[in-house]
C-alpha positions as CSV (number, residue, x, y, z in Angstrom):
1,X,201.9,26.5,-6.6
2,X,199.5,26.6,-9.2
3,X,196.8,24.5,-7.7
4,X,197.0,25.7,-3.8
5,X,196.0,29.2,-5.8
6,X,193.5,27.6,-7.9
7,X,192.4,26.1,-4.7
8,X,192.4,29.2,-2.4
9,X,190.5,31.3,-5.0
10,X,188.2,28.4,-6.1
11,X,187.4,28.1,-1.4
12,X,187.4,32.5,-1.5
13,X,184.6,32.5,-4.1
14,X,182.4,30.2,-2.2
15,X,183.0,32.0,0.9
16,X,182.1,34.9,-1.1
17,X,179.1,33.4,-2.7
18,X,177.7,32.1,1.0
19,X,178.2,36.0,1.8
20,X,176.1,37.3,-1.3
21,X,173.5,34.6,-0.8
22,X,172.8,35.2,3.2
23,X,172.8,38.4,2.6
24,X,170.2,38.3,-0.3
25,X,167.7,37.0,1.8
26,X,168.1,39.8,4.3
27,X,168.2,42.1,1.1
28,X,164.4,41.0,0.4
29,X,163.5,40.6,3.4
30,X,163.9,44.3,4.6
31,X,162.8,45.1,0.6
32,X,159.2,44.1,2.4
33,X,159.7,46.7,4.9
34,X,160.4,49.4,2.6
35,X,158.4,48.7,-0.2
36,X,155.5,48.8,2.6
37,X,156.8,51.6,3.8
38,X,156.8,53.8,0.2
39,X,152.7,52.2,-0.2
40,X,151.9,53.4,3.3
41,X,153.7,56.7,3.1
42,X,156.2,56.6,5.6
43,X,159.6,58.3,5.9
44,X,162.1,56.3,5.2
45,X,165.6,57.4,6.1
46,X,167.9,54.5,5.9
47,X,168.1,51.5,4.0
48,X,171.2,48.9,5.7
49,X,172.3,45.7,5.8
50,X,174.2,44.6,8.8
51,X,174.5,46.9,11.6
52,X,176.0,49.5,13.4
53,X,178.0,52.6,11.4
54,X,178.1,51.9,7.7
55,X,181.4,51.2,6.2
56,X,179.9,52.3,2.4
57,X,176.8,54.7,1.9
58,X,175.3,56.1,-1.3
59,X,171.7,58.1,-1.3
60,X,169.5,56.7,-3.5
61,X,166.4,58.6,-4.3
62,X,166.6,60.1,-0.8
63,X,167.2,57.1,1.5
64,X,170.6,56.3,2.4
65,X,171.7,52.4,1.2
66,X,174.4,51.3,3.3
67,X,176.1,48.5,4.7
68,X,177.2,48.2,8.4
69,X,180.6,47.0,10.2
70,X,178.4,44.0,12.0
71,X,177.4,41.3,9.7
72,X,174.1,40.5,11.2
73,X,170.6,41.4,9.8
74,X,169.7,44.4,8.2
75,X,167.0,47.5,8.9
76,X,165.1,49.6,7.2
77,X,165.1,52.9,9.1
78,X,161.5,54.3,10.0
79,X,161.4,57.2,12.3
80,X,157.7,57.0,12.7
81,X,158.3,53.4,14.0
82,X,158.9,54.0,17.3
83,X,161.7,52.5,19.9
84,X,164.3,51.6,17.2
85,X,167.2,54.2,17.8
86,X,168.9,51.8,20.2
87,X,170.1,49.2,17.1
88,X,169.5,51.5,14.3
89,X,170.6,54.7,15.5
90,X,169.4,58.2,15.7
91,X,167.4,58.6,12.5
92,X,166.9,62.2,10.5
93,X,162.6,63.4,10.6
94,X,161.9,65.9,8.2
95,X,158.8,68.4,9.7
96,X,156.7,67.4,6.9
97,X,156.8,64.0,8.1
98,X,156.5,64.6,11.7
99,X,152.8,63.0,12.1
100,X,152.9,59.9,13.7
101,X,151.7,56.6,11.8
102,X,148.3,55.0,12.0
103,X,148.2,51.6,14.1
104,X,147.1,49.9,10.8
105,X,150.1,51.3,8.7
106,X,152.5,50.2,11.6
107,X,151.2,46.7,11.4
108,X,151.6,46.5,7.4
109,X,155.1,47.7,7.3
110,X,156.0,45.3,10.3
111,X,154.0,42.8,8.8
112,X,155.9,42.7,5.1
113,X,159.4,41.9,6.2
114,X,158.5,38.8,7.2
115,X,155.9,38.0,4.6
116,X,159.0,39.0,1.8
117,X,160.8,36.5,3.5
118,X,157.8,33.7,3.4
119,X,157.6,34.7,-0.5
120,X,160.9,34.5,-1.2
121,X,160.6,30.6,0.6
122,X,157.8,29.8,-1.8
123,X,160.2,31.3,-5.3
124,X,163.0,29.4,-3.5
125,X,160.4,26.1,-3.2
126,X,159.3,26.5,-6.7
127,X,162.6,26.2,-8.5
128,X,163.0,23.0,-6.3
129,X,160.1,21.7,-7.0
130,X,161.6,22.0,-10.5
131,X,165.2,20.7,-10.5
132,X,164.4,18.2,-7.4
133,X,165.9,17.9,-4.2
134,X,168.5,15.8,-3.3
135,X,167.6,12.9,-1.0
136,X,170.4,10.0,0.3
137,X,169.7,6.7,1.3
138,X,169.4,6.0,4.9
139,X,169.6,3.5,6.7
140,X,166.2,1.6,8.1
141,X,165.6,1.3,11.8
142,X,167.6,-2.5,12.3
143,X,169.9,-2.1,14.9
144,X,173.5,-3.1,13.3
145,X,176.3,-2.8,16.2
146,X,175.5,-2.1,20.0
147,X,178.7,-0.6,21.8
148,X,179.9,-2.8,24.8
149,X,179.1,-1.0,28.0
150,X,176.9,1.8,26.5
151,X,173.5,2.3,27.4
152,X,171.9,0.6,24.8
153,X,173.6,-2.6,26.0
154,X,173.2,-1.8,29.3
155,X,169.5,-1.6,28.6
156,X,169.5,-5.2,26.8
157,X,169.1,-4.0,23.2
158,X,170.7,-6.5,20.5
159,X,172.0,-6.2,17.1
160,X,169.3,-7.6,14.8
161,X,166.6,-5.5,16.8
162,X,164.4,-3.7,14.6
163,X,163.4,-0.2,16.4
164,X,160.0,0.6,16.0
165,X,159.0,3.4,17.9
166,X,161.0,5.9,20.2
167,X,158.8,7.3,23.1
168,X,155.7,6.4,21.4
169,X,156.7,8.3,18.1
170,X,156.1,5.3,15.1
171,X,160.0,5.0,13.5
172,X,161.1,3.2,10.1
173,X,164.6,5.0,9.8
174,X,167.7,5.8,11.4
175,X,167.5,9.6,10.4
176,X,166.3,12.5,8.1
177,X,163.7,14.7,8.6
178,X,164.1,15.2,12.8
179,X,161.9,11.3,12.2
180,X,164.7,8.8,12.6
181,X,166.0,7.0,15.1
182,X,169.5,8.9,16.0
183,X,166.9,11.7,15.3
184,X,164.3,10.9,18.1
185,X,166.9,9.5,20.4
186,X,168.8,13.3,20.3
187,X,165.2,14.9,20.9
188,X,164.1,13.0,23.9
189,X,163.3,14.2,26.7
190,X,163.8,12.9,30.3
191,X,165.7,10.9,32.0
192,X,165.1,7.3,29.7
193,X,164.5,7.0,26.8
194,X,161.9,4.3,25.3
195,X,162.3,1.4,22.9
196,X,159.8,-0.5,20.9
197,X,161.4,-3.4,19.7
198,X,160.6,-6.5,17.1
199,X,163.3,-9.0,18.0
200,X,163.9,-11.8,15.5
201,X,162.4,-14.5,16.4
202,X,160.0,-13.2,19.2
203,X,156.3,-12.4,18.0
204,X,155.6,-9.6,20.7
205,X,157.0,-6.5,20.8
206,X,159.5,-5.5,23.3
207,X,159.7,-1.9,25.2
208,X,163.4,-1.4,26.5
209,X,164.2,2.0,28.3
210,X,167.6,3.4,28.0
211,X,169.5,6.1,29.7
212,X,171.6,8.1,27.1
213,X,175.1,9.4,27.1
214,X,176.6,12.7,26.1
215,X,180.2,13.0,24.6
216,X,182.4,15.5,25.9
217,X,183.3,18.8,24.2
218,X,185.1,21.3,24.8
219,X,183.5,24.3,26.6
220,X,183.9,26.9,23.8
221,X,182.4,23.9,21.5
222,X,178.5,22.9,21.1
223,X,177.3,20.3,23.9
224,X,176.6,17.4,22.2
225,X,173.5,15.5,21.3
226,X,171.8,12.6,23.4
227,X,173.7,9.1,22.5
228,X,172.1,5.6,23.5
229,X,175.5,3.4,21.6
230,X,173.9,1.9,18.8
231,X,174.4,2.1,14.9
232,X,172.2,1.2,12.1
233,X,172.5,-2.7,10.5
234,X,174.4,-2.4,7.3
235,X,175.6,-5.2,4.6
236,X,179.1,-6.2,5.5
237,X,180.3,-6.7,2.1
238,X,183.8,-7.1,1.1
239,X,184.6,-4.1,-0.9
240,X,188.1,-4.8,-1.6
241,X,191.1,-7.5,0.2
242,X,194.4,-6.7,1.0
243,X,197.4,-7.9,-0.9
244,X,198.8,-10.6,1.9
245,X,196.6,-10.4,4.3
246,X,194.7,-12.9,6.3
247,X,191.8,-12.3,4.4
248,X,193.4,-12.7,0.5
249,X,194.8,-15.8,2.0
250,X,191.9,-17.5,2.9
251,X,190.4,-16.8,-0.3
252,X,188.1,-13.9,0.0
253,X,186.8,-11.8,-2.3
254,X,185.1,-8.8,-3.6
255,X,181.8,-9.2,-3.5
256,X,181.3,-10.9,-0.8
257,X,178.8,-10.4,2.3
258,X,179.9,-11.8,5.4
259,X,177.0,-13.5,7.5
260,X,178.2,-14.3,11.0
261,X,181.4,-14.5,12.9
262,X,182.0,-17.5,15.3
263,X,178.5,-18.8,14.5
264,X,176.8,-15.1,15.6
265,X,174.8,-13.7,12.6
266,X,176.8,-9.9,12.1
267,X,174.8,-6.7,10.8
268,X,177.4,-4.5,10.5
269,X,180.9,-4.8,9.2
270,X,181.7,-2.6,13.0
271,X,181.1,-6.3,14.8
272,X,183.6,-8.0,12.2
273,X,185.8,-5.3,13.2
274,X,185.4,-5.8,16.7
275,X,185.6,-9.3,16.6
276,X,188.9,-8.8,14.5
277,X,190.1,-6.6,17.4
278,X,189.7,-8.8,20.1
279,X,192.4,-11.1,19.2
280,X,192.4,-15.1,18.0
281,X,191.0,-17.0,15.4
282,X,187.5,-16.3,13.6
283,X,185.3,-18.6,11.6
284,X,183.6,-16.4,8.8
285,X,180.4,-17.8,7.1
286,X,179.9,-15.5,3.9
287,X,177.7,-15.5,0.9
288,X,179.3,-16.1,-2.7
289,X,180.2,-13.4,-4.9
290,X,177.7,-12.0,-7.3
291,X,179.8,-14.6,-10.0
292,X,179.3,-17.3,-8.2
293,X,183.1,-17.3,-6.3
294,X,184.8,-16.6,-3.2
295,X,185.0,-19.5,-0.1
296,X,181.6,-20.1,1.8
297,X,183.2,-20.7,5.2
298,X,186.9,-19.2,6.3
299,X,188.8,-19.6,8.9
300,X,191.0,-16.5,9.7
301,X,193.5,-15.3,12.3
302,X,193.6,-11.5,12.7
303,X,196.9,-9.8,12.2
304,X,198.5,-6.8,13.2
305,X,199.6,-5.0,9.7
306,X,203.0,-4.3,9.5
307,X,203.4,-1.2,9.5
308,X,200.8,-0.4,12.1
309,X,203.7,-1.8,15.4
310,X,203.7,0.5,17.7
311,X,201.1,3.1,16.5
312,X,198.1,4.4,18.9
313,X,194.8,2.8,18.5
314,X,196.7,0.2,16.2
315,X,194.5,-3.0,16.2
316,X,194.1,-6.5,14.4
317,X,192.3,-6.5,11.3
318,X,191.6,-9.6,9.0
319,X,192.9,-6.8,6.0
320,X,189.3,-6.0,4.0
321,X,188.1,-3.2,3.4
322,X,184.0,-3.2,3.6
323,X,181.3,-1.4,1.5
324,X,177.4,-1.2,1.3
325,X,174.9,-3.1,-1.2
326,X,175.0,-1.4,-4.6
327,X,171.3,-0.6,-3.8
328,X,172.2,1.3,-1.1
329,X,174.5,3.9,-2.9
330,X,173.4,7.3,-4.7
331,X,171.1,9.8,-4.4
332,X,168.4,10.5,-6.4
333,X,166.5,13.5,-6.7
334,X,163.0,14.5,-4.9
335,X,160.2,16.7,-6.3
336,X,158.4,17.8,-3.8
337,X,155.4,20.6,-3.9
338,X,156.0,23.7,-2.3
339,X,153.4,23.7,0.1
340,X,155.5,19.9,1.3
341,X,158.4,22.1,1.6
342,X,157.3,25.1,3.4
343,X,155.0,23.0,5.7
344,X,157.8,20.6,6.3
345,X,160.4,23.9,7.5
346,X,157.6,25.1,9.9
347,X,157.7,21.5,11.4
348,X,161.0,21.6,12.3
349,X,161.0,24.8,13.0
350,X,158.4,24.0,15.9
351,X,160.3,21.2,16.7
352,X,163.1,22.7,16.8
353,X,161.9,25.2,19.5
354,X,159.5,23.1,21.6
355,X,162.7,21.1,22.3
356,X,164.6,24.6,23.2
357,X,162.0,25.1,25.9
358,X,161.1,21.8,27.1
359,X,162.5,21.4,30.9
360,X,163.6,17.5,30.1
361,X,165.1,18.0,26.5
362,X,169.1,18.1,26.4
363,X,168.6,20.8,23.5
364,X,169.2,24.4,24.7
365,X,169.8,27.9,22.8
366,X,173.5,26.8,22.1
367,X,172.3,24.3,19.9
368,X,170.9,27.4,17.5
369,X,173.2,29.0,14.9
370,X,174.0,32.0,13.5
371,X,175.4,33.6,10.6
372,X,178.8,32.0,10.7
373,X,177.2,28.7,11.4
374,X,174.7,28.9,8.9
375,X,177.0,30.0,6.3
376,X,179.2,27.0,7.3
377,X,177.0,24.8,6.7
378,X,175.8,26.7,3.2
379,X,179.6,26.7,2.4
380,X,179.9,23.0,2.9
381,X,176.8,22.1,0.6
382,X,178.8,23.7,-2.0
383,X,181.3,21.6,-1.6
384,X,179.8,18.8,-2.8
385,X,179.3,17.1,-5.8
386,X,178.2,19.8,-8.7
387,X,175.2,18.1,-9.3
388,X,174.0,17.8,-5.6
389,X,175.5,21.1,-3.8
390,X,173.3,23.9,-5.6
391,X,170.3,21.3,-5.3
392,X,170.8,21.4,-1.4
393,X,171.2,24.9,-0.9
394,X,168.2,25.9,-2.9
395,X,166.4,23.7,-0.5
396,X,168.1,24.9,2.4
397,X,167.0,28.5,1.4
398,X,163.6,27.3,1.7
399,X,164.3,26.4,5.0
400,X,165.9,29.4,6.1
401,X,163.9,31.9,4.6
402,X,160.5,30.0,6.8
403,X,163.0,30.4,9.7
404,X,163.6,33.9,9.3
405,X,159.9,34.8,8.3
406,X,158.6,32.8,11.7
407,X,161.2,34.7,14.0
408,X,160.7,38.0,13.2
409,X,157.0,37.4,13.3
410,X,157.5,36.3,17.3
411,X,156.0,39.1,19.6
412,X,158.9,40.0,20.9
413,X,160.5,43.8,21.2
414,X,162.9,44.6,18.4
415,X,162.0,42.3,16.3
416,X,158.6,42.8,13.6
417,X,156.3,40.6,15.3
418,X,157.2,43.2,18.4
419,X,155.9,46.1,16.3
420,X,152.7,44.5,15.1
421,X,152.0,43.6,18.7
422,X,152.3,47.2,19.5
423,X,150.5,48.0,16.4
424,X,147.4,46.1,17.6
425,X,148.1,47.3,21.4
426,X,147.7,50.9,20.0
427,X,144.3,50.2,18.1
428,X,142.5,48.8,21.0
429,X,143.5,51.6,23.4
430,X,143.6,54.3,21.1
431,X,146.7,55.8,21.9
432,X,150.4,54.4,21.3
433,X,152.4,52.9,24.2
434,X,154.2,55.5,26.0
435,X,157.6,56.2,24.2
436,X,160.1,56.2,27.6
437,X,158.9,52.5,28.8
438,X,159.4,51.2,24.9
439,X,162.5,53.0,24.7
440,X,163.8,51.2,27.3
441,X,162.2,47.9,27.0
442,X,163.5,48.3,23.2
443,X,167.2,49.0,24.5
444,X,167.3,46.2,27.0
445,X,166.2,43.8,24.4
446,X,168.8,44.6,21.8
447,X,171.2,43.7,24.7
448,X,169.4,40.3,25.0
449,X,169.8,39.9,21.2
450,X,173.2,40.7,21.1
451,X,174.7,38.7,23.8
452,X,172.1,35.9,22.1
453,X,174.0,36.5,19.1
454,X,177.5,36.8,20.3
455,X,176.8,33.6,22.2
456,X,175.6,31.7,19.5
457,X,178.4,33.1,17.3
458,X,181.0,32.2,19.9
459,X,179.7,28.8,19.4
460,X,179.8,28.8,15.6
461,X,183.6,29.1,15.6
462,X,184.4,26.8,18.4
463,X,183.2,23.9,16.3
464,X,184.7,25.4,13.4
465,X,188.3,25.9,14.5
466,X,187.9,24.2,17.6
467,X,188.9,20.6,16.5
468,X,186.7,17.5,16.6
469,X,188.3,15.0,18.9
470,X,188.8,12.0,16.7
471,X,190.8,8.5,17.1
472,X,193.9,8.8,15.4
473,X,194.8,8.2,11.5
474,X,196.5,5.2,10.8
475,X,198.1,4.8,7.2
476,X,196.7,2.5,4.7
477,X,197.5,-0.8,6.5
478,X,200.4,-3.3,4.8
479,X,200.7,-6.9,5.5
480,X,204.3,-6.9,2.9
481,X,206.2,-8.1,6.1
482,X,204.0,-11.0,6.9
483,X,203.7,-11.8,3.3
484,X,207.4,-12.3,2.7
């Protein structure tokens, strides 16, 4: 009883810290609005986060705080601003303030929001610089296991194949950084997708094209990304052996890396898997333990564990249990500059939305995330290891807070790059935009934004509650009947 309350608290204080931390950056973010405000004179009426009718309000040296029943965003109310009453609401004028704003002080208060949240990137890519980023090891760009029937195969690509390009775009990894492999291959565009391959034991290059796959989902899910079938070469070494099984009987051990099954070189303990599945003897060639012990050569038969009879998806196994090369474990920590960091966000950033609007791409606007996504994903770096999961989200701040500066800088209506636009419109013709047309084109756009964001929030909890399909769970597999 004890620990599911230690654990409920321990998962309601993350939730609550993901709340306080999204909802800081919004916090400086609109502090650039009103700060700019106070410099440029401006009224300033209301100062919210998250929308709609506040839940709490206090005055604070004359400007309502508050905080609204939609968790999305924030505002800082200017009534000299024009258009904004549709998503902010009907805003209190004094007559001493009733003088409209100059074009220049428009475009400095629009302006600050998202130049706060640029700043607050650049304090966010400071303290990283400082207590280092978190960086896994990834696999290289060696195909390890091709899927029978998939379109890789289809295609003619081989395990062993070393990926060199995809579309043109130079690759030495299988992901990180929107540069991998699994990264490019999600990110193509068209109807093929093409491969520059170095084949062992061919000195030219080969150029494969591949059609791509994309796994079902359900429709209240995400579509998912562009598949091709393939998975990265990794060591098949024996991380453990069953007691009784086919494997502890012919004498392996831990330690050991298998080389090739049935005289075909393996890089990745997937194809010893398959092989396993498929039924009837297998000749193992492995290298020796790092003390020198453990059989060079075994002949196995795959069994069927005992207590797997009759259970879906239940297949042979030789009864080990693989693992990666010791060098290939850990992460270690990254220092990189903050101009590395912020330059890298606006990369994927641009990426990101080039893809969004390319006619060929399989990415579309359901592949964005809100809040609740976004605060999923926050809430799952916490999760991990103490040492790693503040590391991540400090750097995933960075991120954000480029993301958040770059949209609100868009010229779009509603949003601050909308009201610098206008701003500029105004000083070259000398007179503001008529205040009936922005109302409405003001109005309609909030109901762009918020079907956009009820969409993309619909989303968000359909892969979060929706359920994964996944092969079933087998139990920890027991060879004690075919051992007696």
């Amino acid at each position: 009883m004890l620990e599911t309350l230690s654990s409920f608290l321990l998962k309601a204080g993350l939730v609550l810290l993901v709340i306080v931390f999204f909802n800081f950056m919004i916090f400086f973010h609109e502090l650039g609005h009103f700060l700019a405000g106070k410099w440029r004179g401006a009224y300033i009426d209301r100062f919210q986060i998250w929308f709609g009718k506040p839940i709490w309000k206090k005055k604070i040296w004359g400007v309502q705080v508050g905080l609204g029943w939609i968790p999305a965003g924030g505002f800082v109310s200017l009534p000299q601003m024009e258009g904004m009453e549709g998503i902010e609401g009907n805003a209190y004028l004094p007559e001493e303030h009733r003088r409209p704003l100059k074009p220049l002080d428009k475009i400095i208060i629009a302006a600050a929001g998202p130049l706060f949240s640029l700043l607050l990137a650049y304090l966010f890519a400071m303290i990283v610089w400082g207590v280092g980023k978190p960086e896994g090891w990834t696999p290289g760009s060696q195909v390890g296991y091709v899927q029978p029937g998939s379109p890789a195969a289809e295609a003619g690509v081989l395990a062993g194949d070393v990926i060199t390009a995809v579309d043109g775009k130079p690759v030495s990894k299988w992901m990180g950084n929107m540069e991998g492999v699994r990264d490019l291959v999600a990110l193509s565009e068209g109807d093929t997708i093409a491969l520059t391959i170095n084949r062992p034991g061919q000195s030219e290059p080969l150029t494969l094209h591949t059609s791509y796959r994309l796994p079902e989902t359900k429709w209240w899910q995400r579509g998912a990304m562009r598949q091709i079938g393939v998975l990265p070469a990794e060591a098949s070494v024996v991380a453990a052996v069953l007691p009784g099984s086919p494997a502890e009987k012919a004498g392996l051990k831990s330690g050991q890396r298998v080389l090739s099954v049935n005289g075909q070189r393996v890089y990745s303990p997937v194809a010893v898997q398959e092989a396993a599945a498929q039924g009837g003897a297998l000749v193992l060639e492995l290298a020796p333990a790092e003390d020198g012990t453990g059989v060079t050569r075994a002949e196995i038969t795959p069994q069927l564990p005992a207590n797997w009879a009759g259970l879906e998806g239940a297949m042979p196994i030789i009864g080990a249990l693989w693992g990666g090369d010791s060098t290939e474990e850990g992460v270690r920590l990254d220092y990189p500059n903050p101009q590395v960091q912020v330059s890298q966000s606006l990369k994927w950033m641009g990426k990101t939305l080039e893809k969004v609007a390319a006619p060929g791409s399989s990415v579309t606007v359901e592949h964005l995330s809100g809040p609740v996504g976004i605060g999923a994903h926050i809430y799952q770096m916490l999760n991990a290891d103490s040492g790693i999961g503040w590391r991540l989200v400090l750097w995933f701040a960075v991120v954000l807070n480029v993301n958040l500066a770059v949209l609100n800088i868009l010229p779009l209506p509603v949003v601050d790059g909308g009201h610098v636009t206008l701003g500029i419109i105004e000083m070259l013709r000398g007179k503001s935009v008529s205040g009936r047309f922005l109302n409405w084109l003001m109005l309609g756009f909030v109901f762009v934004l918020m079907a956009f964001f009820l969409f993309v929030t619909f989303k968000d909890v359909g892969d979060l509650v929706g359920g994964k399909s996944a092969p079933p769970e087998l139990p920890t597999p027991s060879f004690a009947a075919a051992a007696q």
